[in-house]
N, C-alpha and C positions, 0 to 999 in steps of 0.2 A: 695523343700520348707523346712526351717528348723522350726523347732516347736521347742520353748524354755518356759517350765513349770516354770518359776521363777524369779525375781528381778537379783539376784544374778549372773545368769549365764546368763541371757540378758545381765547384764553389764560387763562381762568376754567373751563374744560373739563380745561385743562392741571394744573387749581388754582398756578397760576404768578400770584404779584403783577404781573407785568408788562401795562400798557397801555402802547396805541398812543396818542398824544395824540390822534387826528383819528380812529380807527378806520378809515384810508384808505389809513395804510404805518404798517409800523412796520421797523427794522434794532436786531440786535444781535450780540452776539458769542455763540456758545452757552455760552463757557466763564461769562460772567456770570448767562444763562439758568440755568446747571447750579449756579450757587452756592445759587440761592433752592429755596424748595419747588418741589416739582409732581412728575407722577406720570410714572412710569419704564413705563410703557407704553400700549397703545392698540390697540384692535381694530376694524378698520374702518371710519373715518372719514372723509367726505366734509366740503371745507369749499370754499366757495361763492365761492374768494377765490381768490390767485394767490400760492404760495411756491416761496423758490428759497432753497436749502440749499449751503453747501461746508461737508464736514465733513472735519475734518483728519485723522482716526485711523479707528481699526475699533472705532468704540463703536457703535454702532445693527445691530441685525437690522432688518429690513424687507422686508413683503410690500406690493404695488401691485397692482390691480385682480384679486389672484386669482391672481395671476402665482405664481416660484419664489423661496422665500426668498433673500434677500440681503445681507449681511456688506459694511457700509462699509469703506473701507481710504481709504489718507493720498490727500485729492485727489478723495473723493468729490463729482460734483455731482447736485444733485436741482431735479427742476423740476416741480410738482405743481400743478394747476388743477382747476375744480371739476368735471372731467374724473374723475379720479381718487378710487379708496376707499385707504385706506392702514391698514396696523396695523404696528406696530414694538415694540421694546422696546431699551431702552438699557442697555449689558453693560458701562460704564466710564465715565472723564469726559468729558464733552465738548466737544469743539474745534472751532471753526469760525466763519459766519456766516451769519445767517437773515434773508431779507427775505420781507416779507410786504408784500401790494396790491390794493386793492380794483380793482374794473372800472373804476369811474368815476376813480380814478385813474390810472390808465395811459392812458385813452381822451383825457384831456386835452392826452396830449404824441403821438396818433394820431388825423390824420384817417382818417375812412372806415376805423376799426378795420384798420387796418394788423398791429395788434399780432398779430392770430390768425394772417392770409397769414405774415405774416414770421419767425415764430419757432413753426414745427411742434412743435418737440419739448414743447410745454406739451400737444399733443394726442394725444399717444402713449402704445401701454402702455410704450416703451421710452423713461423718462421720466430716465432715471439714467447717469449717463457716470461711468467712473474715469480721472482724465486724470492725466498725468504732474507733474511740482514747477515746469517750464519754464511750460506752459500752464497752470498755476493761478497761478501769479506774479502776471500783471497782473489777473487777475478780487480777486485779494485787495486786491491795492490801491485797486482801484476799490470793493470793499466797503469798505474803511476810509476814502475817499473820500466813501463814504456814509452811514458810519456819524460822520463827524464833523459833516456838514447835518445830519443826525439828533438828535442831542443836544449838544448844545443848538441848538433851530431858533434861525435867525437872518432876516433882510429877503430875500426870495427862496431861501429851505432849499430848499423845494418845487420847484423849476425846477429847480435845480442834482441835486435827485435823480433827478430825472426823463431828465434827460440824462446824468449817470454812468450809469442802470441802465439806459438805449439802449446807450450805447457798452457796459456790459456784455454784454448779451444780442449785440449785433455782436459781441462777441469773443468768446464762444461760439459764436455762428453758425459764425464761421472755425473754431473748435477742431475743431469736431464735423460739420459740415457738413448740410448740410439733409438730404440724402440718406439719412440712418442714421435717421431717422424709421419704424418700423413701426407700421402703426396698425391696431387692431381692424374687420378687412372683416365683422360681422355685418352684417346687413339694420338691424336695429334702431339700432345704433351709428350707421349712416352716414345714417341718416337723423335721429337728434338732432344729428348733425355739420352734415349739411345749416342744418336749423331754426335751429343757433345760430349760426352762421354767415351766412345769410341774416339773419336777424334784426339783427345785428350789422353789416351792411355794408349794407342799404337804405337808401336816399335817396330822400322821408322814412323814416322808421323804419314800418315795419309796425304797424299801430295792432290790429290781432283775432288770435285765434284762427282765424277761420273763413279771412279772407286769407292765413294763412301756410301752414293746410291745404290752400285753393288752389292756392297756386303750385308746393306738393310734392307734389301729387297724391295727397294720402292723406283722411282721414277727421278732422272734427277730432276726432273720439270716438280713435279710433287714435293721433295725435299726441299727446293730451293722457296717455296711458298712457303713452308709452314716454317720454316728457320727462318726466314725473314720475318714473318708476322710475329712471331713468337720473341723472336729476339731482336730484331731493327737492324739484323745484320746478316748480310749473305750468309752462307755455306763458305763459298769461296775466301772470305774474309777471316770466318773462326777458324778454316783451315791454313792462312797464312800465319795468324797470328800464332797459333801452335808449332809452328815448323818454326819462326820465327824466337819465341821462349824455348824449344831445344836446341837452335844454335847458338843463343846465348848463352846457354846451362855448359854449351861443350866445349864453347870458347873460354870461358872462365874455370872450369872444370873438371877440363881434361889435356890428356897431354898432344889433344891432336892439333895439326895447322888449321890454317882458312881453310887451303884445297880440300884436307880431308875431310874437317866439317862437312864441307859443300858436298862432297863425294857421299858421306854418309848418308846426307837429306838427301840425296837422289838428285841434286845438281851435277851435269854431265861436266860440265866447263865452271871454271873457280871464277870468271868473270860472271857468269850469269850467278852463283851465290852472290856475291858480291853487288850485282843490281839490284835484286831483290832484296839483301840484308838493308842497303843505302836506300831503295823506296821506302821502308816501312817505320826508319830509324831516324832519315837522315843524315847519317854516318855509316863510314863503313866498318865491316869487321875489325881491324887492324886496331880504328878509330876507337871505335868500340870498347874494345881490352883496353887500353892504354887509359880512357876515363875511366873504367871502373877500374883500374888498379889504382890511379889515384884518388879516388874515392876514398877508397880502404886503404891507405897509407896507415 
């Protein structure tokens, strides 16, 4: 299995010229994907990130978590999270549109990670709908919607994607209804479902290992196996990275300082926030606010 943490190197995986400017979204049309290089198939890949596919025609085979192969057709949609192992190969040219999103991007326009409660189907094997040319209408619009914030970004791109790809994800919701969600009942499944989840909705953010083994009554020796296998990444890891998207949400967000950010997460000392913010970021807080307000200029 290959587990790839990022936009960026999905798409150098892909050997595809294409980046994301921010490596936090990127949108395009496949049919310009399919002009340039990259490689025409894939076996088993986990990526650590959030994408959602409409593909126009029956160019893609595809298998998901181990599942039964399957054959795109006009109006396919895909919705694959770091949930998901995927292997495909592509039988023609292809049509459609691809967004891709990092955590910390979506979390920005979700408090209290709304984004996981509210839109199941990112967390199921049955992760793929073929809908009709009525009900793919407005989701295509709303991709070209987003795809015009996209390139070329402009003064608030960022906001305005944010909100097309809400109001998409609602029109799905309707399409397909929450209820067609089937999700893998192993033991070990619903308890990395728990953990991420938990993880992802505590107020503060869980700060250990041994705390999250706590509250799920397991072992943290136990947790720390099956979140790794399941996902390619510690405990420790999806817990930083969480604490890490709530600092950024309060730094941009609210009217508190560094310190008390830091103070909030349960940092005792604003230089130890401040270590951990620059391990994870390579910038520090301060740094931080200052590009993204020039971002959004």
């Amino acid at each position: 299995m290959h587990i790839i943490p990022d936009i960026n190197r999905y798409l150098a995986f892909l050997q595809s010229p294409m980046r994301s400017h921010t490596n936090e979204f990127i949108a395009y049309r496949l049919e310009e994907y399919d002009e340039q290089p990259h490689i025409y198939s894939m076996n088993c890949v986990k990526t650590l990130f959030y994408r959602i596919v409409i593909i126009l025609n029956d160019s893609m085979d595809f298998i998901i978590n181990n599942g039964s192969l399957q054959t795109s057709k006009a109006y396919t949609l895909c919705f694959i999270s770091p949930f998901h192992y995927v292997s495909f190969r592509q039988k023609s040219n292809l049509q459609g549109q691809s967004f891709q999103f990092s955590e910390s991007f979506i979390q920005c326009a979700y408090e209290s990670t709304r984004f996981h409660r509210d839109f199941p189907f990112f967390w199921s094997d049955h992760n793929f709908f073929f809908i009709n040319e009525q009900e793919a209408r407005p989701l295509i619009q709303l991709g070209e919607k987003i795809l015009d914030e996209y390139d070329p970004p402009s003064r608030l791109s960022e906001n305005f994607i944010r909100d097309y790809l809400h109001i998409f994800l609602l029109k799905v919701k309707r399409i397909i209804g929450v209820n067609e969600a089937v999700e893998d009942s192993s033991a070990d499944f619903l308890l990395f479902r728990q953990f991420f989840m938990m993880v992802n909705q505590s107020q503060p953010p869980v700060r250990t290992v041994e705390s999250a083994a706590r509250i799920l009554c397991v072992t943290p020796a136990r947790l720390w196996s099956i979140v790794k296998r399941l996902s390619g990444q510690t405990p420790l890891q999806i817990i930083n990275q969480r604490v890490l998207r709530e600092a950024q949400r309060m730094l941009l967000h609210s009217d508190l300082n560094v310190s008390e950010v830091g103070y909030h997460l349960q940092f005792r000392e604003k230089p130890h926030f401040t270590r951990f913010f620059k391990n994870l970021t390579g910038i520090g807080p301060l740094e931080y606010i200052r590009q993204s307000r020039f971002r959004n200029r």
